[in-house]
Steps between C-alpha positions, in 0.01 A plus 500: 500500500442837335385306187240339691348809697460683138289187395327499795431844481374469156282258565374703792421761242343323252275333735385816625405619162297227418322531818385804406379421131118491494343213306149415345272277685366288277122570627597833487245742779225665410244796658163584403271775691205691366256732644115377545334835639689586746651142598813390402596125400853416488607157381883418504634155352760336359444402084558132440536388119322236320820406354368247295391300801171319565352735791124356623507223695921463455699775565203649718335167609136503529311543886847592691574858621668705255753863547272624226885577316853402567758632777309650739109442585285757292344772727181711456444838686192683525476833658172482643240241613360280117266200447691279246239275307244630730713355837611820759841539533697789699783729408823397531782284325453154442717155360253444188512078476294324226352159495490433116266222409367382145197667542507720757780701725497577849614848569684527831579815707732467761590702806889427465586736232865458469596143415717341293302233246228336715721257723398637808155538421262547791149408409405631826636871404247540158241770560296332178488261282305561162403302259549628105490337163755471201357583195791403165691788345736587317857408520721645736885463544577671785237469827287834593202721632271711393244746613241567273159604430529790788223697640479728751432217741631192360790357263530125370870372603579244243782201530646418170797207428491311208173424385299552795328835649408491868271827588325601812341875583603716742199742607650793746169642593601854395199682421354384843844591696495828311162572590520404837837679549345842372204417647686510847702782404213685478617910611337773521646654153308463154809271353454223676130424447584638113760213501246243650240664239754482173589142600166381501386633173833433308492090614143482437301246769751550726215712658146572464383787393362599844852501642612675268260756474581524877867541470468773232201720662732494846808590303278800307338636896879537619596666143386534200752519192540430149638139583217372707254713305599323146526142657132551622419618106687168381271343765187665422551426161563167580163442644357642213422871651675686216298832572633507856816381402560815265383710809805356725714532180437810468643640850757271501629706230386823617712425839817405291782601616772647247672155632237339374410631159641190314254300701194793444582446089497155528119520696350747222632266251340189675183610565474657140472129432173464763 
């Protein structure tokens, strides 16, 4: 009897060990998020391998709903409201199903976010469906995403397995939510109109010149400084004033602050250049 409780104990043991002993998936998880502006995209997926497999139209069969991965259905987040190939779409998390077809894939975004693969797919639950197109590529082993070519309003998310790239763009609107957010922020301080004004003229056509002409001669009535003072020099000089661009130079440095005597040096030095 005592014989047997020691086994059984053992075995107890043992069992409870390997319980505990973590082991690789073999579509080992995956997360992805970068920063467009001030939107953030967050893709998290599981990493199927080619494996030596055929993958189009086999393994992944052709014009059926896909998890976009293994294990769990992929899931894209965005952070704020985005148009993805030009279709709205608004913030939140979202199951990220694809259609893949020989010549073209439907992109699916749907409302479920947490699933596991797509058997309970809901067509009823997708906020969009959007169409994109393969293009070949290189060969890749393991499945993935991308997000290049990034701007400070849009990023190209790109789809890679094997020898096929899937990309779409993701356009978060930023320079017209930033404007419109400092815009509406609007105080009766020189900052925030500086802000709007520094904005503007560092993302060029995000305003006209009229705006920010506005912004600046609001922030300069409230107070002037050297800060406001040498972004309307930049902007003078812009426009092709250079005489009255030295002018506003020149008392932007002569109301430098010993703070700001880095930033005076760096103004003499500029508009030495004028």
């Amino acid at each position: 009897m005592r014989k047997w409780m020691i086994f059984a104990l053992a075995v107890l043991v043992a069992t409870s060990v390997f319980a505990q002993v973590r082991t690789p998936r073999p579509s080992p998880g995956a997360s992805l998020t970068q920063t467009v502006g001030v939107t953030d995209i967050t893709i998290k997926y599981s990493r199927p391998g080619v494996k030596g497999r055929p993958i189009w139209g086999s393994l992944v069969p052709y014009d059926q709903v896909w998890r976009t991965g293994a294990n769990e259905a992929t899931t894209i987040s965005f952070s704020d409201d985005v148009t993805v190939n030009g279709q709205k779409l608004a913030k939140g998390t979202y199951a990220f199903f694809t259609i893949p077809g020989k010549d073209t894939w439907t992109l699916v975004f749907n409302k479920q976010g947490e699933q596991w693969g797509a058997f309970n797919y809901d067509q009823s639950q997708d906020a969009a469906r959007i169409t994109a197109k393969p293009e070949p590529a290189d060969f890749r082993e393991w499945m993935g995403f991308e997000i290049n070519d990034i701007t400070t309003d849009t990023a190209k998310v790109v789809l890679r397995w094997e020898k096929i790239a899937v990309p779409f763009t993701v356009n978060a609107d930023t320079t017209a939510r930033v404007l419109k957010a400092l815009s509406d922020a609007m105080k009766p301080d020189w900052r925030t109109p500086y802000q709007a004004a520094s904005f503007a003229f560092d993302n060029k056509g995000a305003a006209t010149d009229q705006q920010l002409s506005d912004w600046l001669d609001k922030s300069l009535s409230i107070a002037e400084n050297t800060s406001n003072l040498w972004l309307k020099a930049r902007f003078l000089q812009r426009l092709g004033k250079t005489a009255e661009a030295k002018a506003a130079a020149q008392k932007a440095i002569s109301l430098a602050p010993a703070s700001q005597q880095a930033l005076a040096d760096t103004i003499k030095s500029t508009i030495a250049t004028w």
